[in-house]
DSSP file (Angstrom, degrees, kcal/mol; ACC not computed):
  #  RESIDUE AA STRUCTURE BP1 BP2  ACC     N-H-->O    O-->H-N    N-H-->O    O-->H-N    TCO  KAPPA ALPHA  PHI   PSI    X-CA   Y-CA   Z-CA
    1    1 A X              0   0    0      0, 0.0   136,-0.1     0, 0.0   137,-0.1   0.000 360.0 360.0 360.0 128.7    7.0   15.4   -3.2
    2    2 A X        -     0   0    0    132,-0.1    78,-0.1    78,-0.0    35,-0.0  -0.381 360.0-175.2 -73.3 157.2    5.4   16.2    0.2
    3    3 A X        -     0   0    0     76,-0.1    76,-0.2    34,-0.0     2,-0.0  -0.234  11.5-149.8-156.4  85.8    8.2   18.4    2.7
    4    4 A X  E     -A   78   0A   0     74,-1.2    74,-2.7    29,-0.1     2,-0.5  -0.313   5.3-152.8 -39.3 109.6    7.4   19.2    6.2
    5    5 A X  E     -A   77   0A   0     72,-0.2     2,-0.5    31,-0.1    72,-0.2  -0.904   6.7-160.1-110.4 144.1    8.6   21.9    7.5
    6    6 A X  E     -A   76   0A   0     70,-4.8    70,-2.0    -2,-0.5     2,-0.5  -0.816   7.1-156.6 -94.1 123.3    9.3   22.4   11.4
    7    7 A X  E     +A   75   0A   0     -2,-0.5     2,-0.3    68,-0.2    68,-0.2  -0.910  29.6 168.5 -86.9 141.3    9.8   26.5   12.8
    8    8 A X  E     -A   74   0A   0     66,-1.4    66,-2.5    -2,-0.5     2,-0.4  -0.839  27.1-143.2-137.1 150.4   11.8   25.7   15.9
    9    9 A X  E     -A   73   0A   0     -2,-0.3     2,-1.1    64,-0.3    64,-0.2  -0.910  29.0-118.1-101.7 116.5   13.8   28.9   18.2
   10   10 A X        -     0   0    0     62,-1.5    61,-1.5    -2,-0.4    62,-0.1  -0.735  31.6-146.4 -71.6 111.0   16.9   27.9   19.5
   11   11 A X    >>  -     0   0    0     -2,-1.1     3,-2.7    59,-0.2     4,-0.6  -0.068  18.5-113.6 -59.9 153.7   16.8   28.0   22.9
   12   12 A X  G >4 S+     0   0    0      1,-0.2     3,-1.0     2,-0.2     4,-0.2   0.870 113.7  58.3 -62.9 -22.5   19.5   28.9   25.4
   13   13 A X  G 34 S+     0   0    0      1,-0.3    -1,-0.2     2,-0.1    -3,-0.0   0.446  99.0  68.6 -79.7  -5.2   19.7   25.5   26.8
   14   14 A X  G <4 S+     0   0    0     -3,-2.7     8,-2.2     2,-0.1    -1,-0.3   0.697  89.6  70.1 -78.4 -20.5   20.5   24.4   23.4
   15   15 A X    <<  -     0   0    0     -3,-1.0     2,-0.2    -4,-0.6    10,-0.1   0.952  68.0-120.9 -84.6-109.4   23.6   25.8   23.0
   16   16 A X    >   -     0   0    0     -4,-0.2     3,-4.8     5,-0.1     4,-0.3  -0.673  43.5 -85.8 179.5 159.6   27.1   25.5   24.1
   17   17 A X  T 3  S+     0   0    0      1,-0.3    -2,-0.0    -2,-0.2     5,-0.0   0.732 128.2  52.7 -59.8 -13.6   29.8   27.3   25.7
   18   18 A X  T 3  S-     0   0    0      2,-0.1    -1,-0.3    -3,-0.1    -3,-0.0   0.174 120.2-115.1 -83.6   7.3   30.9   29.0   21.9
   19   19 A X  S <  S+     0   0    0     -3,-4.8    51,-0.6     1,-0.2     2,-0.2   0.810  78.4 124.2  68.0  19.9   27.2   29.9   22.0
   20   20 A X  B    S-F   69   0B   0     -4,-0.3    49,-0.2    49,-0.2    -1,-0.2  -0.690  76.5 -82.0-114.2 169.8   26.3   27.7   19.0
   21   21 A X        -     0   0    0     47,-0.9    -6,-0.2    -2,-0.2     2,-0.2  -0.425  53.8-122.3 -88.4 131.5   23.4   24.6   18.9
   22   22 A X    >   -     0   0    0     -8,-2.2     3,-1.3     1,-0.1     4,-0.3  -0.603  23.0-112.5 -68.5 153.4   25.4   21.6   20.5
   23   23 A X  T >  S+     0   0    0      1,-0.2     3,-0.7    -2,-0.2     4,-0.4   0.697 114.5  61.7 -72.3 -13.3   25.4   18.8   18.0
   24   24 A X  T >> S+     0   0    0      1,-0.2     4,-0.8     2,-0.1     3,-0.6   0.831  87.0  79.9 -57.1 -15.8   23.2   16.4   20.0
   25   25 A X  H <> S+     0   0    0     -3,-1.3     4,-1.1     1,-0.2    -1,-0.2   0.876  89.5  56.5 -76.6 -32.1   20.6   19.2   19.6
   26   26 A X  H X> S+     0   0    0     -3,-0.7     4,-1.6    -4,-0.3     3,-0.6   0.787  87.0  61.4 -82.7 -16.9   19.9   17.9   16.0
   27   27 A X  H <> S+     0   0    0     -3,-0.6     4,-1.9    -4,-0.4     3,-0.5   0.899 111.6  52.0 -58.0 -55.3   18.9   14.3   16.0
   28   28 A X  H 3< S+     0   0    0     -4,-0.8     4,-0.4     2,-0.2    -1,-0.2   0.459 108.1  50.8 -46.4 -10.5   15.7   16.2   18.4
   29   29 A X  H XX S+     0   0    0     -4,-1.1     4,-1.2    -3,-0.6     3,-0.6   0.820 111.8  46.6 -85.9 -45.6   15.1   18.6   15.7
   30   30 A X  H >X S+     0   0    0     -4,-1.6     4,-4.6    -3,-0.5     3,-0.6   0.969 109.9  49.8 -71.1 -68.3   14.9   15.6   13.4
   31   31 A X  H 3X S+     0   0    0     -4,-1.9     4,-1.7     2,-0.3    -1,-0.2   0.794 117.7  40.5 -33.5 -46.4   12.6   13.8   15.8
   32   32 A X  H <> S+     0   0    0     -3,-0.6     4,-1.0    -4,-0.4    -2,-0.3   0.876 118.8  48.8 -84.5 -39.8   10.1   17.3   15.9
   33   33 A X  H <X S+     0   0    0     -4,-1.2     4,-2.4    -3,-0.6    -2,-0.3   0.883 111.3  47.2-110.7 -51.8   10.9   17.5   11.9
   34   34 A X  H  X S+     0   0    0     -4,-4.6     4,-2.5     1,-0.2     5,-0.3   0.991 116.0  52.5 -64.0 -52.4    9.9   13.1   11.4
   35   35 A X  H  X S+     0   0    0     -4,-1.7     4,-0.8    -5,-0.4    -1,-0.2   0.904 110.1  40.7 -34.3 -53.4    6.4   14.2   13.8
   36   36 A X  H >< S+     0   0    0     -4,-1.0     3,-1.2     2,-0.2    -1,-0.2   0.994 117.0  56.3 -79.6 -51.4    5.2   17.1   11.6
   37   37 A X  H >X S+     0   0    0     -4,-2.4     3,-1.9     1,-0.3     4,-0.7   0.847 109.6  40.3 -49.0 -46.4    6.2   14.7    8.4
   38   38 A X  H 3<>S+     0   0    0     -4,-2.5     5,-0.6     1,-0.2    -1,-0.3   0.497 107.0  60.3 -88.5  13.3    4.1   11.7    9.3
   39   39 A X  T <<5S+     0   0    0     -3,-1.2     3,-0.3    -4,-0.8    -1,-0.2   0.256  94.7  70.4 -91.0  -2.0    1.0   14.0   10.5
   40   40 A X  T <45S+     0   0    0     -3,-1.9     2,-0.2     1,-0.2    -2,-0.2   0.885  98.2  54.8 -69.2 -35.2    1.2   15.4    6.4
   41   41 A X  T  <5S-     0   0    0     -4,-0.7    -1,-0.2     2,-0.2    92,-0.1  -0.208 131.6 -94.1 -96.2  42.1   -0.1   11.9    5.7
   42   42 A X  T   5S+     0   0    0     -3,-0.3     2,-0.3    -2,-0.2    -3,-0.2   0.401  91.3  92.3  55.3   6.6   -3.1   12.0    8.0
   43   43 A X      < -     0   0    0     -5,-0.6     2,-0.4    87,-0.0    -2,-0.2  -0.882  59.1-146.3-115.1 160.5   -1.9   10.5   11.1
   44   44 A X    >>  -     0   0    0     -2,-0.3     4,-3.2     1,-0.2     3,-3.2  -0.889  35.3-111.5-119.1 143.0   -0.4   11.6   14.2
   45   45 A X  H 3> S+     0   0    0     -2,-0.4     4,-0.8     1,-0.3     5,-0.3   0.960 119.0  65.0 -44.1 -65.6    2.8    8.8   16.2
   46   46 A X  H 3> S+     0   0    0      1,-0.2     4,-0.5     2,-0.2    -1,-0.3   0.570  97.4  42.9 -94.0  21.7    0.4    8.3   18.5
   47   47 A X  H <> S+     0   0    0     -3,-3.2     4,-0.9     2,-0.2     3,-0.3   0.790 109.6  57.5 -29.7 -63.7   -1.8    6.8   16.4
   48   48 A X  H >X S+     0   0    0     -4,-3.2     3,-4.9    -3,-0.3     4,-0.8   0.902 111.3  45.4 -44.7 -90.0    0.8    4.8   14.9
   49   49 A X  H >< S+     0   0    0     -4,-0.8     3,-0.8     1,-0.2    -1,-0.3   0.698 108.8  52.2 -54.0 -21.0    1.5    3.5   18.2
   50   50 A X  H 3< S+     0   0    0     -4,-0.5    -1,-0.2    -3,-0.3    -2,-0.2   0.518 101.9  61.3 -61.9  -7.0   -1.8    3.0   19.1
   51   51 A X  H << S-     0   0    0     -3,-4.9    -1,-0.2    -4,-0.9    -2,-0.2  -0.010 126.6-104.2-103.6   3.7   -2.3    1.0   16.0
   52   52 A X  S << S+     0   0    0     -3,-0.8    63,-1.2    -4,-0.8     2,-0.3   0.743  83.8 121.4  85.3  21.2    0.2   -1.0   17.4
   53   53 A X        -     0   0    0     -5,-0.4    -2,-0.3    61,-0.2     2,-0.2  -0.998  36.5-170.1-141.1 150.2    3.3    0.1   15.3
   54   54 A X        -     0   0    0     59,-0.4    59,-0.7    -2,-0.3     2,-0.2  -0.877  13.2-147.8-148.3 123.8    6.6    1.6   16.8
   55   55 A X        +     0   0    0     -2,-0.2    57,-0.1    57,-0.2    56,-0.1  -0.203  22.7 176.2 -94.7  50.8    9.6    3.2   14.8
   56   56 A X        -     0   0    0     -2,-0.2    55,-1.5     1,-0.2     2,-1.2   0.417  31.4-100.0 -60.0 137.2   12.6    2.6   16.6
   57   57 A X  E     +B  110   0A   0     53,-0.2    53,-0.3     1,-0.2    -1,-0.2  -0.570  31.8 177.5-129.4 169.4   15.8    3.8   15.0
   58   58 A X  E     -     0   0A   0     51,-4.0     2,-0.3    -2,-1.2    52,-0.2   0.925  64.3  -1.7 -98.2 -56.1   18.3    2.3   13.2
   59   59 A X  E     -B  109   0A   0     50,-1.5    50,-2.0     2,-0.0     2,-0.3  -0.954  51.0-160.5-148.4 160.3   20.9    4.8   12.0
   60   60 A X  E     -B  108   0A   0     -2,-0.3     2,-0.3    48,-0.2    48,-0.2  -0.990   5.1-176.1-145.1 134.1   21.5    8.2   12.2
   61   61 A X  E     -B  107   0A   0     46,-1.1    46,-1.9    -2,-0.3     2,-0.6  -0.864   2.1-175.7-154.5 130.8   23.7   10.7   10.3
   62   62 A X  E     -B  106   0A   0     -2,-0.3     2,-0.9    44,-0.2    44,-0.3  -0.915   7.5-168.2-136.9 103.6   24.4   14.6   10.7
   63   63 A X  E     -B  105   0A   0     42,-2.4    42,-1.9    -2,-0.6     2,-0.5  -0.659  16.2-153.0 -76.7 112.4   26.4   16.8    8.6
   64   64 A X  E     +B  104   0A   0     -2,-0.9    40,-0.2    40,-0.2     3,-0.1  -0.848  24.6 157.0 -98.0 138.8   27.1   20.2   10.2
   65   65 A X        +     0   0    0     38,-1.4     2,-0.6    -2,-0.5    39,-0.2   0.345  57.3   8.4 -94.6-113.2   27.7   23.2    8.3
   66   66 A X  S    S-     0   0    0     37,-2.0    -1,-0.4    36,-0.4     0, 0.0  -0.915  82.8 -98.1 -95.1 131.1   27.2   26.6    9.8
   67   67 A X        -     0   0    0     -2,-0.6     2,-0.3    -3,-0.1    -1,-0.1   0.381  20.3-140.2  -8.2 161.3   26.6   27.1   13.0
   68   68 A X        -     0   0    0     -3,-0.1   -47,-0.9     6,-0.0     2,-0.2  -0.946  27.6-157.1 -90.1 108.6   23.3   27.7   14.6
   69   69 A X  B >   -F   20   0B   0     -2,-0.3     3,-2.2   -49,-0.2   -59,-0.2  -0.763  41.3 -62.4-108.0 166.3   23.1   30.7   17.6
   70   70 A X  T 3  S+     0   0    0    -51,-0.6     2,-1.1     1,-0.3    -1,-0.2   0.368 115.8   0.0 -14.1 142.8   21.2   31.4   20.3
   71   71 A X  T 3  S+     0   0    0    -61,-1.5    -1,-0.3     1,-0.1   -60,-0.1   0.371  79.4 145.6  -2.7  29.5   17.4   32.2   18.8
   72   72 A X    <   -     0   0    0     -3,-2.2   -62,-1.5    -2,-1.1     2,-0.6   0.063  54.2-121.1 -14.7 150.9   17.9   31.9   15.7
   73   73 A X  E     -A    9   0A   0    -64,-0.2    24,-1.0    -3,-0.1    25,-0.5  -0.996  30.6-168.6-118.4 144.4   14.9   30.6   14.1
   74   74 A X  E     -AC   8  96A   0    -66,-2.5   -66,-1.4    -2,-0.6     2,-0.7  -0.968   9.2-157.4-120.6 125.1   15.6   27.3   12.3
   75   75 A X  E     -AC   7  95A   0     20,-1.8    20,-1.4    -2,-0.3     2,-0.5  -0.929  11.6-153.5-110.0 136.9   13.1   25.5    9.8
   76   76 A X  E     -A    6   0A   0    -70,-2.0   -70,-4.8    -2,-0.7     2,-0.5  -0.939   4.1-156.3 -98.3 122.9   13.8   21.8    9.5
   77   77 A X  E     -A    5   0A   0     16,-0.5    16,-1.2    -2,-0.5     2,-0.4  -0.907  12.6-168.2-121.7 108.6   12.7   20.5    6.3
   78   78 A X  E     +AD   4  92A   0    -74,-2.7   -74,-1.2    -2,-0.5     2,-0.3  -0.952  10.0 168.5-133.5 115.4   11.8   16.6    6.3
   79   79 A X  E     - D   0  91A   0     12,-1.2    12,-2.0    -2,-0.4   -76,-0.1  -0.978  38.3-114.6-126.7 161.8   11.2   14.2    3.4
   80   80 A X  E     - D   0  90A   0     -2,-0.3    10,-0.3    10,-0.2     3,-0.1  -0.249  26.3-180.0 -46.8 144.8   10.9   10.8    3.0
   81   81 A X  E     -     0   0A   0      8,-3.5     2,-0.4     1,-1.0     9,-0.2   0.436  68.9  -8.7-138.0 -24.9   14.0    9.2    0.6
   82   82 A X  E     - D   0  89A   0      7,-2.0     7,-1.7     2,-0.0    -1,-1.0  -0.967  54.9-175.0-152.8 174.3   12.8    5.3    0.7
   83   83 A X  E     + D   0  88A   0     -2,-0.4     2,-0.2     5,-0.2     5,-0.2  -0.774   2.6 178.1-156.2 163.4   10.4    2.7    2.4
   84   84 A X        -     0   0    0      3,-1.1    39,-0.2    -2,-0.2    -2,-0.0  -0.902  57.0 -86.6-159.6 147.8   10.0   -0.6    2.2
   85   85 A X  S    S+     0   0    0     -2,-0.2    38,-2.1     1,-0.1    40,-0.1   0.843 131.3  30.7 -25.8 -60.5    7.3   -2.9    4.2
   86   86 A X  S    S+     0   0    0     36,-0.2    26,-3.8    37,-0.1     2,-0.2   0.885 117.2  44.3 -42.8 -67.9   10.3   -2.8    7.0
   87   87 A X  E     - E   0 111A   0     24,-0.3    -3,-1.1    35,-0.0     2,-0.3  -0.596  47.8-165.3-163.0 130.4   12.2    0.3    6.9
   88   88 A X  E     -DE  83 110A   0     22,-1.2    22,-4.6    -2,-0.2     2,-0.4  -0.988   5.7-169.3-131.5 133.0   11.8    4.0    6.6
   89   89 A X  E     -DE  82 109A   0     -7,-1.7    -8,-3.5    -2,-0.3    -7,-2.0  -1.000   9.6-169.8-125.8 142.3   14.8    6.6    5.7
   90   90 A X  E     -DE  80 108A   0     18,-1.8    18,-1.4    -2,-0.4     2,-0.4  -0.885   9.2-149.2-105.4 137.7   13.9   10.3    6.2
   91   91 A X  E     -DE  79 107A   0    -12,-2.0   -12,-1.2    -2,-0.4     2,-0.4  -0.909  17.8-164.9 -95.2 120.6   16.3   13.2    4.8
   92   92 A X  E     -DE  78 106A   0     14,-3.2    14,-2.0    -2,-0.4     2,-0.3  -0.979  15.7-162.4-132.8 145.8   16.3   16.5    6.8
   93   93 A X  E     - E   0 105A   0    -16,-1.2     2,-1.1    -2,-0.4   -16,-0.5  -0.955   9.5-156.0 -99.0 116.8   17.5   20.2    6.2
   94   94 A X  E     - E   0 104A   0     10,-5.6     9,-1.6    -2,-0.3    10,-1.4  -0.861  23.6-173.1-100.6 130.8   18.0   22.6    9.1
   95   95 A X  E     -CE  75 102A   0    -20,-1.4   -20,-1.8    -2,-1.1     2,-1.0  -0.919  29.2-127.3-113.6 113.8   17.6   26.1    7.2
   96   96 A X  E >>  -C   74   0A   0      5,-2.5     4,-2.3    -2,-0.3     3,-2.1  -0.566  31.3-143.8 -81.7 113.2   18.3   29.2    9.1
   97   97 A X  T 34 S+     0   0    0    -24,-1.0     3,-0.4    -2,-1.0    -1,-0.2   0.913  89.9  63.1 -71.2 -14.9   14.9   30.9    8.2
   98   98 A X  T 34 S+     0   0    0    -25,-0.5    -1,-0.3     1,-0.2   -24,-0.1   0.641 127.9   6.0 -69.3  -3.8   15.8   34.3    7.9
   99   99 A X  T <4 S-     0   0    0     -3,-2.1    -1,-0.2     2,-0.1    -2,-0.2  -0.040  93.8-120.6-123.6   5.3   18.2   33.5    4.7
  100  100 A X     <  +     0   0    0     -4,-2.3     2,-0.4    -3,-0.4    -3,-0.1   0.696  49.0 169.1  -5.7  60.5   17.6   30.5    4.3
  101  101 A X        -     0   0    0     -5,-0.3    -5,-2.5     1,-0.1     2,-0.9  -0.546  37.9-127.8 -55.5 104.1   21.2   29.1    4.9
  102  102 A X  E     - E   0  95A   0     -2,-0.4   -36,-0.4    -7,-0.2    -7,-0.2  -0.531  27.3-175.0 -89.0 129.4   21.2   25.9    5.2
  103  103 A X  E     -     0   0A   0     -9,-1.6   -37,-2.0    -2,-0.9   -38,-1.4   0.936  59.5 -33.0 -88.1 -37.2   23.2   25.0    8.5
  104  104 A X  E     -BE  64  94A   0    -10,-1.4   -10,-5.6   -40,-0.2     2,-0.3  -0.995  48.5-138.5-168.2-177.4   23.1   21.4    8.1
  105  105 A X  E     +BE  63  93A   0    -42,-1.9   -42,-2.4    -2,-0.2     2,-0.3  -0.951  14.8 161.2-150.4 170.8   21.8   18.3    7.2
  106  106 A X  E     -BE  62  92A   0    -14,-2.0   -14,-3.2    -2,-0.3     2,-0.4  -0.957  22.6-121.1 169.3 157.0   21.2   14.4    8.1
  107  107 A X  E     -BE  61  91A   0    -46,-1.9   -46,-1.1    -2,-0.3     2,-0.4  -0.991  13.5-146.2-131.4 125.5   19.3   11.3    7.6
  108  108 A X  E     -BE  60  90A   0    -18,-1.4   -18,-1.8    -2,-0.4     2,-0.5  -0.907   5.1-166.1 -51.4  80.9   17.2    8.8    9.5
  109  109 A X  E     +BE  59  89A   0    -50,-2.0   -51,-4.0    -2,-0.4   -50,-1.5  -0.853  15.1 168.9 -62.9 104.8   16.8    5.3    9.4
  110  110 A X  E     -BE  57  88A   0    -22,-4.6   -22,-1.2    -2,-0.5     2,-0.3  -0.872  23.2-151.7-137.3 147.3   13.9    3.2   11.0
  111  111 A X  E     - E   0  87A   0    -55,-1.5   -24,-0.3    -2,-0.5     2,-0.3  -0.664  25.8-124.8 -93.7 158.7   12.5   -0.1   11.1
  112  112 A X        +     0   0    0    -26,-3.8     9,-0.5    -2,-0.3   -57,-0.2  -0.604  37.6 170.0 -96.0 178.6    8.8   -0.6   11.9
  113  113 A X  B     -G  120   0C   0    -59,-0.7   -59,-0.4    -2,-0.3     7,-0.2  -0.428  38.7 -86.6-170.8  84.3    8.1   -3.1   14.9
  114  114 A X     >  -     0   0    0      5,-0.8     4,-0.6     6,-0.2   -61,-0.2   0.433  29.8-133.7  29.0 119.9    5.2   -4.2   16.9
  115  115 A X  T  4 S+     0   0    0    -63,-1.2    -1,-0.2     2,-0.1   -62,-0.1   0.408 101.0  36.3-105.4   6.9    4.5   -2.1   19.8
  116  116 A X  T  4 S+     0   0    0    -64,-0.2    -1,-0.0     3,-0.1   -63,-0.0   0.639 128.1  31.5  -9.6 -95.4    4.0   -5.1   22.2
  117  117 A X  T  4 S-     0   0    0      1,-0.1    -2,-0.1     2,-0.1     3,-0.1   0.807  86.6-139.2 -50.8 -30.6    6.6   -7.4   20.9
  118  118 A X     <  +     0   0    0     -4,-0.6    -1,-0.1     1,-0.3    -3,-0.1   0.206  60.7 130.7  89.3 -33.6    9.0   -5.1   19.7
  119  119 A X        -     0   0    0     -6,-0.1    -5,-0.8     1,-0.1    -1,-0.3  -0.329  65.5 -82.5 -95.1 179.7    9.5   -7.6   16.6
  120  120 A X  B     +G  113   0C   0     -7,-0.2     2,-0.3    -3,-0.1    -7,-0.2   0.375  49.3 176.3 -38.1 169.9    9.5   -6.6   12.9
  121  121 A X        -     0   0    0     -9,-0.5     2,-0.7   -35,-0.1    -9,-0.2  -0.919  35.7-107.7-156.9 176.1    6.1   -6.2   10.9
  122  122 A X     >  -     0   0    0     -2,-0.3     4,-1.1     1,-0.1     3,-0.4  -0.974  21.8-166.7-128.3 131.7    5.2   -5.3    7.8
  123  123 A X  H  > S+     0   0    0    -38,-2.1     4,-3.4    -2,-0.7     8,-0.4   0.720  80.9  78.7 -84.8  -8.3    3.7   -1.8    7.6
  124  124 A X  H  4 S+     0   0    0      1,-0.2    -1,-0.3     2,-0.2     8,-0.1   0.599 107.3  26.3 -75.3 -14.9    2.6   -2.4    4.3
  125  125 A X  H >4 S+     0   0    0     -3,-0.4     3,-0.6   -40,-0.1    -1,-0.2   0.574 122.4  57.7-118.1  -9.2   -0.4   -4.5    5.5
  126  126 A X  H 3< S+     0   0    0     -4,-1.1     2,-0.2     1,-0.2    -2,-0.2   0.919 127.3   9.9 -64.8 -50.8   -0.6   -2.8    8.9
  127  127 A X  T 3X S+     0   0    0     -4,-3.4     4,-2.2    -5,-0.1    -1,-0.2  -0.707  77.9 158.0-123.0  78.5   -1.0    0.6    8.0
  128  128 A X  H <> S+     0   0    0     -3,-0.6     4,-1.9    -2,-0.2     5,-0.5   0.937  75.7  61.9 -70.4 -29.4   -1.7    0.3    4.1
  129  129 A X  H  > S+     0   0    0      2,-0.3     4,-2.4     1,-0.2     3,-0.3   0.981 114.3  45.8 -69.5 -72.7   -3.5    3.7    3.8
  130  130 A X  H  > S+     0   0    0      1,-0.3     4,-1.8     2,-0.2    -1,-0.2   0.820 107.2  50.6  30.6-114.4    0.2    4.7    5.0
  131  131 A X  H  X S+     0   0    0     -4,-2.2     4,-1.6    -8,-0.4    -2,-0.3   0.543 105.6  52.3 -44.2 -51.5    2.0    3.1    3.3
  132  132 A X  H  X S+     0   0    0     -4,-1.9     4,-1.9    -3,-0.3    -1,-0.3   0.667 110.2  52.2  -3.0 -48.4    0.5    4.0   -0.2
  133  133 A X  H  X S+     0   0    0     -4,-2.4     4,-1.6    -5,-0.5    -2,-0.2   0.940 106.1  47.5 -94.7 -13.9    0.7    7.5    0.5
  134  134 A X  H  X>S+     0   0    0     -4,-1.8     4,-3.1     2,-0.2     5,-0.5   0.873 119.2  45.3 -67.3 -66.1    4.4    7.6    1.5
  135  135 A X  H  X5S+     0   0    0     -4,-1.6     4,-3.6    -5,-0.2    -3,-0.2   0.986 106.9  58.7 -43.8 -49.4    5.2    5.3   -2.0
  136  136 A X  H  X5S+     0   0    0     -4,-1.9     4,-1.2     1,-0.2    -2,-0.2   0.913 107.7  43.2 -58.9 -69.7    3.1    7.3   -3.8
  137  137 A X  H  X5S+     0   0    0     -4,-1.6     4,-2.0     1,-0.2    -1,-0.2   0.900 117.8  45.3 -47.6 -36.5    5.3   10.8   -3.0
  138  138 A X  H >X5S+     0   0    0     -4,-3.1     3,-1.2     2,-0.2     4,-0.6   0.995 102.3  59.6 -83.6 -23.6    8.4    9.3   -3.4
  139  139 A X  H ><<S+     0   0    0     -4,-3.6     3,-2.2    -5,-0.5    -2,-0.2   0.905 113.5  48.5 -32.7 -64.6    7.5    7.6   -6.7
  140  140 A X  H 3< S+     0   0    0     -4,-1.2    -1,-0.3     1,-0.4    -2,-0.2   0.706  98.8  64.2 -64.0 -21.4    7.0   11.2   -7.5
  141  141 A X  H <<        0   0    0     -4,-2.0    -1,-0.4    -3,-1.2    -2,-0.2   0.702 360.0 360.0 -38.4 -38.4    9.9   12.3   -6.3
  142  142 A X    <<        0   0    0     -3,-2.2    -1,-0.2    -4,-0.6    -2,-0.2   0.293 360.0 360.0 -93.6 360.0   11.9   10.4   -8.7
């Protein structure tokens, strides 16, 4: 099983008046943590979109834990948990790296889509080289 890990510094602008990562901040850690994951599999999003396919997403979900503060270093840890021709869900850990304390965690849902039209595709004949290597790790994952 492939796992991407992101180093991000929390920045001050991240933070909040208790001096902790606001909680919008993680759905954009997730976003930098989905980036670094589909560039494990030889390709960079803007390929993808230049290959004419677009991941919009569908759902989003974020468990908080522990706190994050002001420069901390955080690693975000992102794997794939299904695909399907449509639909991709990603699983992410934000890890405080000096202990590695996991601060929280959350999951990703996205469909693939035409980057013109906007409608659905199947990514399994669009990007099969892809698509193969994303099945292949989570088959091993399980």
């Amino acid at each position: 099983m492939k796992i991407s890990k992101t180093e991000l510094t929390v920045r001050y602008a991240e933070t909040d008046q208790m001096g902790i990562v606001h909680h919008s901040v993680y759905p954009i850690w997730y976003e930098a943590g989905r980036t670094d994951y589909i560039k494990m599999f030889g390709i960079s999003y803007t390929e993808m979109e230049a290959a004419g396919v677009m991941m919009p997403l569908i759902n989003l979900t974020c468990h908080y834990g522990i706190p994050a503060k002001y420069e901390d270093v955080v690693v975000v840890e992102t794997r794939a948990t299904k695909l399907s021709a449509a639909k991709m869900v990603l699983y992410y850990e934000v890890k405080r790296k000096s202990d590695g304390v996991l601060l929280g965690s959350g999951t990703t849902e996205h469909g693939f889509v035409d980057s013109k039209t906007f409608k659905p595709i199947n990514v399994k004949k669009k990007l099969p080289e892809l698509f193969a290597k994303i099945s292949e790790d989570i088959r091993e994952e399980n």
